[in-house]
N, C-alpha and C positions, 0 to 999 in steps of 0.2 A: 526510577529508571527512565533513561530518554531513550525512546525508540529511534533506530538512526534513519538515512535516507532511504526512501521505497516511495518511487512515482506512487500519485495517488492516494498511497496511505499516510505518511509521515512526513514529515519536513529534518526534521534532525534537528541539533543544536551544534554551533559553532561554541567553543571556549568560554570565548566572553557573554556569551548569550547564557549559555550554563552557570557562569561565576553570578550575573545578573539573578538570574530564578532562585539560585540556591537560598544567595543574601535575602532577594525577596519573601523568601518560606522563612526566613530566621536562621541561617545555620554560619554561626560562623569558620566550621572547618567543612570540607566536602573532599569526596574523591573521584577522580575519574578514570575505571576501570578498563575503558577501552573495548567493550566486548563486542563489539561489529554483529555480525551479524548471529553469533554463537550465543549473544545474552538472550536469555527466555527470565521470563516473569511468569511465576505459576502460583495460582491462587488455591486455595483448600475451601471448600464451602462448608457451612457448619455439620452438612449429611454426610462429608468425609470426601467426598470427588473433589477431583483436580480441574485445571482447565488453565491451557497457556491465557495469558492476557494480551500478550503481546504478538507479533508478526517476526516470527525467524524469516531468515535467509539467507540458504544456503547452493552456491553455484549459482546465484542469479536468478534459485525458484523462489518467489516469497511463498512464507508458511513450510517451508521444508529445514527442518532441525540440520543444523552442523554438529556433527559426531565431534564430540572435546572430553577429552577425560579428567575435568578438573571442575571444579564449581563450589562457588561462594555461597552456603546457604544461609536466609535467619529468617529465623522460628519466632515468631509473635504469637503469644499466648499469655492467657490468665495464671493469676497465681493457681489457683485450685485445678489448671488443666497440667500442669509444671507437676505437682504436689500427687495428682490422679497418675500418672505415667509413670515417676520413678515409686510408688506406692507398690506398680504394676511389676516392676523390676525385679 
């Protein structure tokens, strides 16, 4: 996730700057979702707490979440935490 423009914090990425980094990491498909300032990245630490990673903004506050009713999630986990959960089911 590329954080988009916010004085001070972020620069953003243009297009071609994006298609540049993607290639750079290896990936030869990519997608670009668009999510302005509504994208959040939230991390899960192994003790279970959350914590955004990145800077919402929202009205021109940075760090203020945009109300959206929709969201793309994934879930990176171990086999045995996959295996532990629906075990739990």
């Amino acid at each position: 996730m590329i954080d988009g423009r916010q004085y001070t914090y972020s620069r953003g990425m243009r297009f071609d700057e994006l298609a540049r980094f993607v290639r750079k990491l290896g990936a030869y498909d990519a997608a670009n979702l668009d999510g302005g300032g509504s994208a959040t990245l939230v991390h899960r630490q192994a003790n279970g707490d959350t914590h955004v990673v990145n800077s919402t903004i929202h009205q021109r506050i940075p760090g203020r979440e945009r109300p959206v009713a929709n969201h793309l999630g994934i879930r990176v986990g171990t086999e045995s935490e996959s295996t532990l959960e629906s075990d739990a089911r």
